[in-house]
C-alpha positions, 0 to 999 in steps of 0.5 A: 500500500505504501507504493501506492500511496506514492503514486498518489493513491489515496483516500477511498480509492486507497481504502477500498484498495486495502479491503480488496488486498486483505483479509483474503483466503483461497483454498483449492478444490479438486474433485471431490477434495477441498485442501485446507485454505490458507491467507495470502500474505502478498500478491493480488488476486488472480484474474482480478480486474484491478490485478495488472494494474496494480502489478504496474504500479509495483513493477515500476520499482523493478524496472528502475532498479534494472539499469541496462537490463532490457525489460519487456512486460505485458500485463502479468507477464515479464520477460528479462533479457540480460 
């Protein structure tokens, strides 16, 4: 959220952000059996609306830490080349 707030994101956009991102849980099913949830400490929620753009919103800290390294990136998907 702290990166967020330096782009300039804040009040209720902040704040809906926040209950978007916590108190989550997942569990997975297959079949018939259910494995046993867990909470998400990091990341944003798969196939979510907002994920890629906050993906960009984190990712720019990276791509200013990679001096003379050729980044490509669409969406969720980066490509690294030394």
């Amino acid at each position: 959220m702290c990166n967020l707030h330096s782009h300039g994101l804040r009040g209720r956009t902040s704040f809906a952000l926040q209950n978007i991102l916590s108190d989550r849980f997942v569990r997975v099913l297959y079949k018939d059996h259910v494995a046993e949830g867990l909470s998400p400490e990091e990341g944003t929620p798969s196939a979510g609306i907002l994920s890629p753009l906050l993906w960009n919103f984190y990712f720019r800290k990276v791509a200013e830490a990679a001096k003379g390294v050729l980044l490509n990136h669409h969406a969720l998907d980066l490509l690294i080349m030394l």
